[in-house]
mmCIF file of the N, C-alpha and C atoms, coordinates in Angstrom:
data_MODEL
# 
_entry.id   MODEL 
# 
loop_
_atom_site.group_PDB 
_atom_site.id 
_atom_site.type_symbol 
_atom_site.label_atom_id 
_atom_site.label_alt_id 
_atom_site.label_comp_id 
_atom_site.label_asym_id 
_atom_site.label_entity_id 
_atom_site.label_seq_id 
_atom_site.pdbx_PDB_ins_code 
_atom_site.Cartn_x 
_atom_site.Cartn_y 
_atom_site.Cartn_z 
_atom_site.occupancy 
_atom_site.B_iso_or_equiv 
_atom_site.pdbx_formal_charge 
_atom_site.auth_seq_id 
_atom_site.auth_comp_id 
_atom_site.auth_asym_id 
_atom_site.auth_atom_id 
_atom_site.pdbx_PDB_model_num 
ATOM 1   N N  . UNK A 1 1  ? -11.583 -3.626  -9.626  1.00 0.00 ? 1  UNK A N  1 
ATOM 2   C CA . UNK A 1 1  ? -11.376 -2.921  -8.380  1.00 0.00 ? 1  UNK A CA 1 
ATOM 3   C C  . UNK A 1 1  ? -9.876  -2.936  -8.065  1.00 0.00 ? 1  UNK A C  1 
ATOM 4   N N  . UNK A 1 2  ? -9.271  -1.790  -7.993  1.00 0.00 ? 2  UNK A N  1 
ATOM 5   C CA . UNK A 1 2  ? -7.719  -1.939  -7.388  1.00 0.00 ? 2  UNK A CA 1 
ATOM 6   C C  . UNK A 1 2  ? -7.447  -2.799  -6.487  1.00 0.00 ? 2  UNK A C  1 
ATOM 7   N N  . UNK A 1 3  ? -8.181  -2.891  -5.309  1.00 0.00 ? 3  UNK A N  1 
ATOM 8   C CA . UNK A 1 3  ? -8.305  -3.806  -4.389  1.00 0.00 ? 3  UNK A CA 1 
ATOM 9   C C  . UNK A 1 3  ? -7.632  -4.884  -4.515  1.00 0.00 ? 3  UNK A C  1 
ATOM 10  N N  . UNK A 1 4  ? -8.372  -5.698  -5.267  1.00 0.00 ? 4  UNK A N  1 
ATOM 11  C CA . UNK A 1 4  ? -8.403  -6.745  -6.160  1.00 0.00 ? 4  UNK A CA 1 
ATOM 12  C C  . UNK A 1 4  ? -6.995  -7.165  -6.650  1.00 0.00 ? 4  UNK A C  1 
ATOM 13  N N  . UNK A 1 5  ? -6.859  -5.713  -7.909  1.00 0.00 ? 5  UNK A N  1 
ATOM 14  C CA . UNK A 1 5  ? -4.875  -6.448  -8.197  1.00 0.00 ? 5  UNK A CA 1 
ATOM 15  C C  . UNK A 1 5  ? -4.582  -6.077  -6.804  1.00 0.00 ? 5  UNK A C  1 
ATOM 16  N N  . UNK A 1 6  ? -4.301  -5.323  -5.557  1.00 0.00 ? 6  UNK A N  1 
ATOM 17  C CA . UNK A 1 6  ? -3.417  -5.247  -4.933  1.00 0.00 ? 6  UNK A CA 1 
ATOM 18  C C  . UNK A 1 6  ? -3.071  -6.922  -4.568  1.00 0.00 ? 6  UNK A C  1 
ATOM 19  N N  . UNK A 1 7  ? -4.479  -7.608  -3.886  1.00 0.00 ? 7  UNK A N  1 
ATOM 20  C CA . UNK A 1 7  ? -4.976  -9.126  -4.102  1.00 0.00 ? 7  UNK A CA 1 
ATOM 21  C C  . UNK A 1 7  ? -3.609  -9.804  -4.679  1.00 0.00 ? 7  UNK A C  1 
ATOM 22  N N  . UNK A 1 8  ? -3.651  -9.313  -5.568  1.00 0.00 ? 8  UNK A N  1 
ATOM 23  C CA . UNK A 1 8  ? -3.101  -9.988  -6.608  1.00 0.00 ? 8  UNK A CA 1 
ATOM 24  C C  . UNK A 1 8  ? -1.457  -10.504 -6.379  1.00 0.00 ? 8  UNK A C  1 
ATOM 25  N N  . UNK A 1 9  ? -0.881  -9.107  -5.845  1.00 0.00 ? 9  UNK A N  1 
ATOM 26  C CA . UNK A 1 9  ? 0.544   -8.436  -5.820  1.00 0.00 ? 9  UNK A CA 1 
ATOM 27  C C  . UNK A 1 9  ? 1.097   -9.034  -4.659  1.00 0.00 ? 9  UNK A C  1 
ATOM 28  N N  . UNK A 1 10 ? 0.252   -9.254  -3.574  1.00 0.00 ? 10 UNK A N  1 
ATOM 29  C CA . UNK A 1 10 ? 0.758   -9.254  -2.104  1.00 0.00 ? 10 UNK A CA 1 
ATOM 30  C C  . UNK A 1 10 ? -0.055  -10.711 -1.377  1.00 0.00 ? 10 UNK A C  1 
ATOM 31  N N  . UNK A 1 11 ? 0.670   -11.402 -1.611  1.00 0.00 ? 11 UNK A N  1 
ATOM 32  C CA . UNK A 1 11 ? 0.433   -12.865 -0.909  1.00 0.00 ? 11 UNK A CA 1 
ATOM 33  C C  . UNK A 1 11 ? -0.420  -12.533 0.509   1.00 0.00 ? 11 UNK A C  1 
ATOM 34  N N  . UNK A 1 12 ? 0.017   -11.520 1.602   1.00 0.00 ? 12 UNK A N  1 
ATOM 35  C CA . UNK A 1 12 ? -0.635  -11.265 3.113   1.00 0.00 ? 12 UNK A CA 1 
ATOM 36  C C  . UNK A 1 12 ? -1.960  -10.806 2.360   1.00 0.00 ? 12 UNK A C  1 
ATOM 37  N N  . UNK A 1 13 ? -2.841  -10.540 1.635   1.00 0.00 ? 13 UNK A N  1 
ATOM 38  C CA . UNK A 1 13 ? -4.253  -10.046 1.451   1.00 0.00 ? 13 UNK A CA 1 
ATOM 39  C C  . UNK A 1 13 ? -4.612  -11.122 1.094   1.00 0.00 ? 13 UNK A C  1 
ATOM 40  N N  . UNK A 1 14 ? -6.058  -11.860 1.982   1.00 0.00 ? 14 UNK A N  1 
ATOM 41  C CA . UNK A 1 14 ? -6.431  -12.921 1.761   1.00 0.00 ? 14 UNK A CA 1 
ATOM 42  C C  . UNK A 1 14 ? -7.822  -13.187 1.070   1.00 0.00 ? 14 UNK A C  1 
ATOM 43  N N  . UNK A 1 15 ? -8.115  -11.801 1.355   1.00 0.00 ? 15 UNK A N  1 
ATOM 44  C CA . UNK A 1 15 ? -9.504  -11.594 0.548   1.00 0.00 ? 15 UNK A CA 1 
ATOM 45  C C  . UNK A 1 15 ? -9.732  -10.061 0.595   1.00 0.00 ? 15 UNK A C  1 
ATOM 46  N N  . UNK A 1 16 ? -10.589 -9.403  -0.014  1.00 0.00 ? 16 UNK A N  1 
ATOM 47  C CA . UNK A 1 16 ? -11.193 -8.601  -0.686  1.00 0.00 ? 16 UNK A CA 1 
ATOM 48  C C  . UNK A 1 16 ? -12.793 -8.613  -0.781  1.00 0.00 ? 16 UNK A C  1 
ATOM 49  N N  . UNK A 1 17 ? -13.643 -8.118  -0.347  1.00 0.00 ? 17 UNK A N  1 
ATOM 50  C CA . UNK A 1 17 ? -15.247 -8.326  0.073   1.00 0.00 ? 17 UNK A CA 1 
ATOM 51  C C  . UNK A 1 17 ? -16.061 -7.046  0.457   1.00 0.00 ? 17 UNK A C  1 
ATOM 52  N N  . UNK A 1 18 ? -16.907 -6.815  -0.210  1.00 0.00 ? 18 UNK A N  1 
ATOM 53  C CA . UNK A 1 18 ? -17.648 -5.840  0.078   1.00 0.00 ? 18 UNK A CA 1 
ATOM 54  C C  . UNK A 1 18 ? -19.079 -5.697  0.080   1.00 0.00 ? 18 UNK A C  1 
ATOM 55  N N  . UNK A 1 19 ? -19.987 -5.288  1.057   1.00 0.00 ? 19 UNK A N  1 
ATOM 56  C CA . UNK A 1 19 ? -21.303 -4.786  0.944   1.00 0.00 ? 19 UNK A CA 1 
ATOM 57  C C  . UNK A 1 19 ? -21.514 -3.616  1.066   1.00 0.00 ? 19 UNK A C  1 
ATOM 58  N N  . UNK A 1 20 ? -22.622 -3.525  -0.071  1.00 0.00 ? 20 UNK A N  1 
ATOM 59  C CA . UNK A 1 20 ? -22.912 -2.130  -0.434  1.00 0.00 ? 20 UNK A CA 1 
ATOM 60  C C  . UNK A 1 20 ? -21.923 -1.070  -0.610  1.00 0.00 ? 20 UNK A C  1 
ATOM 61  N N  . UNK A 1 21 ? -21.776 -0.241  0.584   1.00 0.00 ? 21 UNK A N  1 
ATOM 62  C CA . UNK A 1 21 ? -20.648 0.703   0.609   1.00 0.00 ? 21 UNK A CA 1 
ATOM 63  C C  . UNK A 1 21 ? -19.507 0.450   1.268   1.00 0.00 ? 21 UNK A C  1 
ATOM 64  N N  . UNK A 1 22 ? -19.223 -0.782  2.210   1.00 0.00 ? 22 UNK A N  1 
ATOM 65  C CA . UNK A 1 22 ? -18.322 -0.685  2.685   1.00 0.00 ? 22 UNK A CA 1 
ATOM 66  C C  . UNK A 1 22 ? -17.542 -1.724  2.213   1.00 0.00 ? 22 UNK A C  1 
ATOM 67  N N  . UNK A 1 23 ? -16.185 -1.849  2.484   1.00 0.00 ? 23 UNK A N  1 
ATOM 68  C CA . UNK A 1 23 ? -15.731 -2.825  1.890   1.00 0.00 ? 23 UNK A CA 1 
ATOM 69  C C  . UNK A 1 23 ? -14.095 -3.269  2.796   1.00 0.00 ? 23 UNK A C  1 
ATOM 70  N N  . UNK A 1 24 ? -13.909 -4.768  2.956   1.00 0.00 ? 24 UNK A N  1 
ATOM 71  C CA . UNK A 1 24 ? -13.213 -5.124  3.642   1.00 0.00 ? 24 UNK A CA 1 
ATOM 72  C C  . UNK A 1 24 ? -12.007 -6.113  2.929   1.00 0.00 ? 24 UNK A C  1 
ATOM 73  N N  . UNK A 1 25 ? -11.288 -6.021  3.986   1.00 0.00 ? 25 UNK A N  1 
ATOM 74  C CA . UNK A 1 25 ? -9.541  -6.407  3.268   1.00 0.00 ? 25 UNK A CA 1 
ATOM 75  C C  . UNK A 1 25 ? -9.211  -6.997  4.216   1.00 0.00 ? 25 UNK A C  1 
ATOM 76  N N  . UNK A 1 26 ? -9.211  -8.421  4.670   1.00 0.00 ? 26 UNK A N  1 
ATOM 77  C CA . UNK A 1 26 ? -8.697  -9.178  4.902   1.00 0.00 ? 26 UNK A CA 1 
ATOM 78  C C  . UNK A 1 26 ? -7.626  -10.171 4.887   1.00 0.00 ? 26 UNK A C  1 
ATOM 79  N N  . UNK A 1 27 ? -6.739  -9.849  5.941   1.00 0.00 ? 27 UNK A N  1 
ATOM 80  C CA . UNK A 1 27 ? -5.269  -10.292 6.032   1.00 0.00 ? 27 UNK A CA 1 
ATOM 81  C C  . UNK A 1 27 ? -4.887  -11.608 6.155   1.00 0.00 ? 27 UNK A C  1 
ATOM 82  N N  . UNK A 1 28 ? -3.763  -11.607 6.118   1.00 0.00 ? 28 UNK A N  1 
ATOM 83  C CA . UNK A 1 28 ? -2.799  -12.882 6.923   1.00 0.00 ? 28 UNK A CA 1 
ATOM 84  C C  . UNK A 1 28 ? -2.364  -12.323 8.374   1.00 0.00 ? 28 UNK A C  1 
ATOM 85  N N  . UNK A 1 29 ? -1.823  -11.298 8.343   1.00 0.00 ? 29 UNK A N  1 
ATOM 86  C CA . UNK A 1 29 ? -0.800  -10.429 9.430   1.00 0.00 ? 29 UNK A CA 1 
ATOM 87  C C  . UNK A 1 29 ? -1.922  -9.285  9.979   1.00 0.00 ? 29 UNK A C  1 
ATOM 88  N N  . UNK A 1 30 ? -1.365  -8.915  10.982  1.00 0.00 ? 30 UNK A N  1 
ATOM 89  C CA . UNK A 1 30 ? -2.162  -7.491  11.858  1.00 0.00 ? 30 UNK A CA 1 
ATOM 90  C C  . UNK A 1 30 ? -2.127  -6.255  10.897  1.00 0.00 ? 30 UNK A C  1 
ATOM 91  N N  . UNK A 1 31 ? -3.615  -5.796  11.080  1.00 0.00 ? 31 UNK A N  1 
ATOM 92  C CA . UNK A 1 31 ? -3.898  -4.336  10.237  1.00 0.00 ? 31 UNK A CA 1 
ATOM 93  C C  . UNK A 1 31 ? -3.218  -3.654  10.732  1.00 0.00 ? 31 UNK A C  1 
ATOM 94  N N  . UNK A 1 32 ? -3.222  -3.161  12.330  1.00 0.00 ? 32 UNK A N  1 
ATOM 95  C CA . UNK A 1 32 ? -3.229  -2.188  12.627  1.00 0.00 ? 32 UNK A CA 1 
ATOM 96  C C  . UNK A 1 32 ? -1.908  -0.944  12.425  1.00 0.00 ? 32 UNK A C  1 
ATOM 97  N N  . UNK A 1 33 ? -0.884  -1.458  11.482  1.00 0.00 ? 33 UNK A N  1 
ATOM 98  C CA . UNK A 1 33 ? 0.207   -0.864  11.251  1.00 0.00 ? 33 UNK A CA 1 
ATOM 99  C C  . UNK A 1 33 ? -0.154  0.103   9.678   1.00 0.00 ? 33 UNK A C  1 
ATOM 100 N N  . UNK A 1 34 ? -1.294  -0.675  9.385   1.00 0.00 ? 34 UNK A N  1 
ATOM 101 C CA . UNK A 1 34 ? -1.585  -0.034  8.275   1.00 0.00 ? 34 UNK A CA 1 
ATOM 102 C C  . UNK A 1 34 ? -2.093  0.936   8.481   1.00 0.00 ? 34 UNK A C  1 
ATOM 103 N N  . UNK A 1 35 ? -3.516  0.923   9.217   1.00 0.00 ? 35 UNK A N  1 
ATOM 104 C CA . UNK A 1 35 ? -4.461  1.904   10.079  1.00 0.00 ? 35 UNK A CA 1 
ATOM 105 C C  . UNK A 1 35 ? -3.060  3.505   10.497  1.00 0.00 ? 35 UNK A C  1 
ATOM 106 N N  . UNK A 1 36 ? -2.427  3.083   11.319  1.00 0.00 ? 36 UNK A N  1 
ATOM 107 C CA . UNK A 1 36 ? -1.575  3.944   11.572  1.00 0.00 ? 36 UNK A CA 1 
ATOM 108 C C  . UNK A 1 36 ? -0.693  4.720   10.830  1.00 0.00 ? 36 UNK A C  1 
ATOM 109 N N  . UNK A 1 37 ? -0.014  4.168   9.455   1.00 0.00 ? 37 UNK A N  1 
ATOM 110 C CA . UNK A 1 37 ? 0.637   4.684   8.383   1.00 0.00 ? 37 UNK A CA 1 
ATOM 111 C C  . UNK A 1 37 ? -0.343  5.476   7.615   1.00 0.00 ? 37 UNK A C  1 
ATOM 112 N N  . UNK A 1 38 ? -1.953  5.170   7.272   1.00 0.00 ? 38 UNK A N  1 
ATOM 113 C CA . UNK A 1 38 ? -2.782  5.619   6.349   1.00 0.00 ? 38 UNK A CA 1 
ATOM 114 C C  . UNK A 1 38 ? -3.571  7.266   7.203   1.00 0.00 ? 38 UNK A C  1 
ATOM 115 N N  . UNK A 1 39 ? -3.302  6.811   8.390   1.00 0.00 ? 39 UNK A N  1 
ATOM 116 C CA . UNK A 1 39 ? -3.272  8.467   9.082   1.00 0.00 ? 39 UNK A CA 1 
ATOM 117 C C  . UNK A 1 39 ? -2.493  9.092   8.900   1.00 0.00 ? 39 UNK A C  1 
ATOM 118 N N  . UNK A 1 40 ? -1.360  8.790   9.344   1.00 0.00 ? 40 UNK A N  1 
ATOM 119 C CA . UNK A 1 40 ? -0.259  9.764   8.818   1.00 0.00 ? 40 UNK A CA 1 
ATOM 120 C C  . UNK A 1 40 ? -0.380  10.265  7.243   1.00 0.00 ? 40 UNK A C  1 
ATOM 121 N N  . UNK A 1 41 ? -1.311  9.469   6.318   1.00 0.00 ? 41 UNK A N  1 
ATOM 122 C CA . UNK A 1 41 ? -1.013  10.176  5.321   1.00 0.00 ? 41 UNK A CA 1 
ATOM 123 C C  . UNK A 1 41 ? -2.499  10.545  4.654   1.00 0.00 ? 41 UNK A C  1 
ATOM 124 N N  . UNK A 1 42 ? -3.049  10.775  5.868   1.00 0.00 ? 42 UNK A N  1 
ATOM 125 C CA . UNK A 1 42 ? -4.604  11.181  5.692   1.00 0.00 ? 42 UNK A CA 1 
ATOM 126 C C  . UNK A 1 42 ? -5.349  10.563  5.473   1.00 0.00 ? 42 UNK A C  1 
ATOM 127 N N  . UNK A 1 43 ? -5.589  9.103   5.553   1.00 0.00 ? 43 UNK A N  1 
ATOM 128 C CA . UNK A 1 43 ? -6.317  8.297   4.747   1.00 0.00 ? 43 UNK A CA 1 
ATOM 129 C C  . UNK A 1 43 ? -7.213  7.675   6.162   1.00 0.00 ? 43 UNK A C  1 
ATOM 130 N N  . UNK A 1 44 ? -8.716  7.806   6.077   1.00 0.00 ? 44 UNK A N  1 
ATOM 131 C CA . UNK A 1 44 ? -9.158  7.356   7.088   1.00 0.00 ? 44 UNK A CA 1 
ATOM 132 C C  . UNK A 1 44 ? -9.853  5.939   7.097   1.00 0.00 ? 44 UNK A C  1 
ATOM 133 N N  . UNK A 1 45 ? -9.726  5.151   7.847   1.00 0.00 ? 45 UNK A N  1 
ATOM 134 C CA . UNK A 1 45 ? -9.759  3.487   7.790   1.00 0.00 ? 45 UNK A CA 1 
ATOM 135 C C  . UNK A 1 45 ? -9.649  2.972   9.130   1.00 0.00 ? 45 UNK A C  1 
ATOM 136 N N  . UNK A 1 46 ? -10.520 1.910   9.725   1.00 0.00 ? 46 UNK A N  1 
ATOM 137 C CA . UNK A 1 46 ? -10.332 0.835   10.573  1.00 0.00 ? 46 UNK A CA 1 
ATOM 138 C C  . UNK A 1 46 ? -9.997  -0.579  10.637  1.00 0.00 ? 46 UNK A C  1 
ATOM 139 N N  . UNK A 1 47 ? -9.069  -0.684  11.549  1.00 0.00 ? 47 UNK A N  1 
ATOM 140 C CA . UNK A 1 47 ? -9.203  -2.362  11.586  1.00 0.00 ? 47 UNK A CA 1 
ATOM 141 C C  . UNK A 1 47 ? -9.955  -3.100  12.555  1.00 0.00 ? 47 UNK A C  1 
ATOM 142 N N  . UNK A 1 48 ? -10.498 -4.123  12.413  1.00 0.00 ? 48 UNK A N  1 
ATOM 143 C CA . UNK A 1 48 ? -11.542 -5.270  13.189  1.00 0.00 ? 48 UNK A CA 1 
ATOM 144 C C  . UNK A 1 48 ? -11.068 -6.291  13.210  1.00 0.00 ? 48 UNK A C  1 
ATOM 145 N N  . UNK A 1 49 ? -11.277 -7.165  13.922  1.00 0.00 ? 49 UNK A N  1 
ATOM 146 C CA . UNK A 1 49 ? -10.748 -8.497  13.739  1.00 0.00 ? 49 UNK A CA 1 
ATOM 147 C C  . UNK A 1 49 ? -9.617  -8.584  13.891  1.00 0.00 ? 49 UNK A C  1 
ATOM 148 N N  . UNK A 1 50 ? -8.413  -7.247  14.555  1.00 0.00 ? 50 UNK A N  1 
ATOM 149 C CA . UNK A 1 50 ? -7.073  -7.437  14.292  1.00 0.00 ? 50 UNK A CA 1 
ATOM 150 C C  . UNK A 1 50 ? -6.454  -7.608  12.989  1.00 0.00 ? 50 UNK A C  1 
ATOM 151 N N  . UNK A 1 51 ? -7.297  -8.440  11.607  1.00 0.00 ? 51 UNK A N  1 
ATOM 152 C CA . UNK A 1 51 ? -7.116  -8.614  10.286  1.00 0.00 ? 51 UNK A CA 1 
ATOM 153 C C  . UNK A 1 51 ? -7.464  -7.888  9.454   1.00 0.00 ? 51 UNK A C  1 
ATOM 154 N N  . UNK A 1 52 ? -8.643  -7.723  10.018  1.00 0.00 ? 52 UNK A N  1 
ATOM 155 C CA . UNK A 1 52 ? -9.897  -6.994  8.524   1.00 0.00 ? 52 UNK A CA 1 
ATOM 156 C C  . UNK A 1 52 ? -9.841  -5.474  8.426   1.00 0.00 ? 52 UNK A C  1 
ATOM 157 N N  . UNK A 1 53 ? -8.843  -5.176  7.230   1.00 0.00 ? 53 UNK A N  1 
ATOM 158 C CA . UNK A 1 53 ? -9.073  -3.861  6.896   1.00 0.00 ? 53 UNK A CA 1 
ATOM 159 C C  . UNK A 1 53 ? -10.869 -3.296  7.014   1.00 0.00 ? 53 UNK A C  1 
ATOM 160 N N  . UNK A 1 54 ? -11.154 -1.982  7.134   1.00 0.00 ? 54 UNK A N  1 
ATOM 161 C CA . UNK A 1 54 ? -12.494 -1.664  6.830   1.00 0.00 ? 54 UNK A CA 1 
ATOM 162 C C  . UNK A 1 54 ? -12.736 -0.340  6.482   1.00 0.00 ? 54 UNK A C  1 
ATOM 163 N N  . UNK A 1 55 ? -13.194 0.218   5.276   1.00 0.00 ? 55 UNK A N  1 
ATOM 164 C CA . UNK A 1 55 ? -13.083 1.103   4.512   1.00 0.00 ? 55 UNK A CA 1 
ATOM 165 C C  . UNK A 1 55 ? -14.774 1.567   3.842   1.00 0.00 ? 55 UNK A C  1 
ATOM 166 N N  . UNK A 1 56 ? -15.015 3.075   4.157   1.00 0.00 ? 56 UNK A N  1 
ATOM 167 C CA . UNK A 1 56 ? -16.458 3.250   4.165   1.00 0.00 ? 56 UNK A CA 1 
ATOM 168 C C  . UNK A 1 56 ? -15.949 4.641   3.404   1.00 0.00 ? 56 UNK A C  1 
ATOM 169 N N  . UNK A 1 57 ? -17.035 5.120   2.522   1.00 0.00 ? 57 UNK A N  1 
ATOM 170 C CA . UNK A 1 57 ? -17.134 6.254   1.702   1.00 0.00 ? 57 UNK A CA 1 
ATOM 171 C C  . UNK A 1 57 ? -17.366 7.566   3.393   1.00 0.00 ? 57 UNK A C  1 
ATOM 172 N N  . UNK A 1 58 ? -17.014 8.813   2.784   1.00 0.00 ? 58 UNK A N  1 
ATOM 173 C CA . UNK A 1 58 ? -17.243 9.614   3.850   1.00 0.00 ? 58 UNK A CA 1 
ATOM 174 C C  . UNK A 1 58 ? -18.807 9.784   4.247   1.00 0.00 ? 58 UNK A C  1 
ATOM 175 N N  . UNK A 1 59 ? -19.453 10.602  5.247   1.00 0.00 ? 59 UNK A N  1 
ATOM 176 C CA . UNK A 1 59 ? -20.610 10.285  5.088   1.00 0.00 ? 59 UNK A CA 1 
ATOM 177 C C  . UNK A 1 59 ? -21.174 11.567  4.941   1.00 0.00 ? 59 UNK A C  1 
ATOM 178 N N  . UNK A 1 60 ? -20.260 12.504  5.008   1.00 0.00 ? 60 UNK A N  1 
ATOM 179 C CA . UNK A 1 60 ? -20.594 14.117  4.008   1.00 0.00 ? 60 UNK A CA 1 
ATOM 180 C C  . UNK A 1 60 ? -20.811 13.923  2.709   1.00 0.00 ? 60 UNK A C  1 
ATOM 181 N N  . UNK A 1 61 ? -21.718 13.581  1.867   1.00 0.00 ? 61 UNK A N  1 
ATOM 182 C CA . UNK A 1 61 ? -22.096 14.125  0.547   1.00 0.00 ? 61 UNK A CA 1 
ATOM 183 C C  . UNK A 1 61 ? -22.767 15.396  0.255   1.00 0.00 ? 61 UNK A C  1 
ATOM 184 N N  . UNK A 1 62 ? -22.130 15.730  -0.791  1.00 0.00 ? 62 UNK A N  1 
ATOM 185 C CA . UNK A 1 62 ? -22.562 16.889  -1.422  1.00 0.00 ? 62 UNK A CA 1 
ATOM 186 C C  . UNK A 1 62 ? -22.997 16.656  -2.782  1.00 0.00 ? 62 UNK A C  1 
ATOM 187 N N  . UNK A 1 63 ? -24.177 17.406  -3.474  1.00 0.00 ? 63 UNK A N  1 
ATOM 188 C CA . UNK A 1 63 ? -24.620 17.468  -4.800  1.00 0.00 ? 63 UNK A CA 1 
ATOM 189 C C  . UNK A 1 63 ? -23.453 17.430  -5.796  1.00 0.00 ? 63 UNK A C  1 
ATOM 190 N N  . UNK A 1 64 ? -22.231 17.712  -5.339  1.00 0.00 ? 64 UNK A N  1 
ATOM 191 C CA . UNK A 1 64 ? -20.685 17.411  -6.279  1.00 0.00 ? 64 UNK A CA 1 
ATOM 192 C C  . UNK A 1 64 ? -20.153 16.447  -6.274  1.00 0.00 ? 64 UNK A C  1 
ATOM 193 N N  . UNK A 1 65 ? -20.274 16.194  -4.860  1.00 0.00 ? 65 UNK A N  1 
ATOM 194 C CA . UNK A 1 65 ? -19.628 14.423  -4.954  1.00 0.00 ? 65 UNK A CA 1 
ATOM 195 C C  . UNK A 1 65 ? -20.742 13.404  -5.475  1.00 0.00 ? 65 UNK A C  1 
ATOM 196 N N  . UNK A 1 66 ? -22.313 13.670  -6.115  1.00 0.00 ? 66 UNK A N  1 
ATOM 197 C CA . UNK A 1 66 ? -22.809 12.391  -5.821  1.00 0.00 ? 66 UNK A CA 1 
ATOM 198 C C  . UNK A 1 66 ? -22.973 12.364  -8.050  1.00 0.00 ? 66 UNK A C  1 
ATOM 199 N N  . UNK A 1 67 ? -22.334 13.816  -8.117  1.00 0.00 ? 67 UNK A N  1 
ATOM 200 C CA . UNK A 1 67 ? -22.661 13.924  -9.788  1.00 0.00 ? 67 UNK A CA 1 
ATOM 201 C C  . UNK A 1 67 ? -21.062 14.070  -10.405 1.00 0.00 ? 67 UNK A C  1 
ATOM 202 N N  . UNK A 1 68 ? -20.429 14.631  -9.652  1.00 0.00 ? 68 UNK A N  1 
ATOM 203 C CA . UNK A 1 68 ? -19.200 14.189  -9.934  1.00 0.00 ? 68 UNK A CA 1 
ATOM 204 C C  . UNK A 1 68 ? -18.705 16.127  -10.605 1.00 0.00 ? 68 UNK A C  1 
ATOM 205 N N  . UNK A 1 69 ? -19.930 16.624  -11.007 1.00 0.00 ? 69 UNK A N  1 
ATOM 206 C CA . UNK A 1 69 ? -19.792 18.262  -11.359 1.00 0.00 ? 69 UNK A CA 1 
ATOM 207 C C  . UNK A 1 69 ? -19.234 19.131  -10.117 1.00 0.00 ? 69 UNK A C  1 
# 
């Protein structure tokens, strides 16, 4: 999972955890600067906990997105 090396790269990510579809990123430092940069560049995401990244697939599927055709 990219996730994971980012994990790896950046001492502030303290964990990495996911159920089912969603999946969470847990800090050292405040999300919410991230939340705000990842809009600006379209990327949609919440923070909780002040820490915990939180990241969910869209919930529009289409017969293209679920086969990949």
């Amino acid at each position: 999972m990219r996730l994971q090396e980012l994990q790896q790269r950046f001492a502030f990510i303290k964990e990495v955890r996911g159920h089912g579809l969603m999946i969470g990123v847990e800090l050292d430092i405040p999300g919410k600067q991230f939340v705000l940069d990842g809009m600006e560049q379209g990327l949609l995401f919440n923070c909780t906990h002040e820490t915990v990244l939180r990241f969910l697939p869209p919930y529009i599927l289409t017969n293209r997105t679920l086969t990949g055709r």
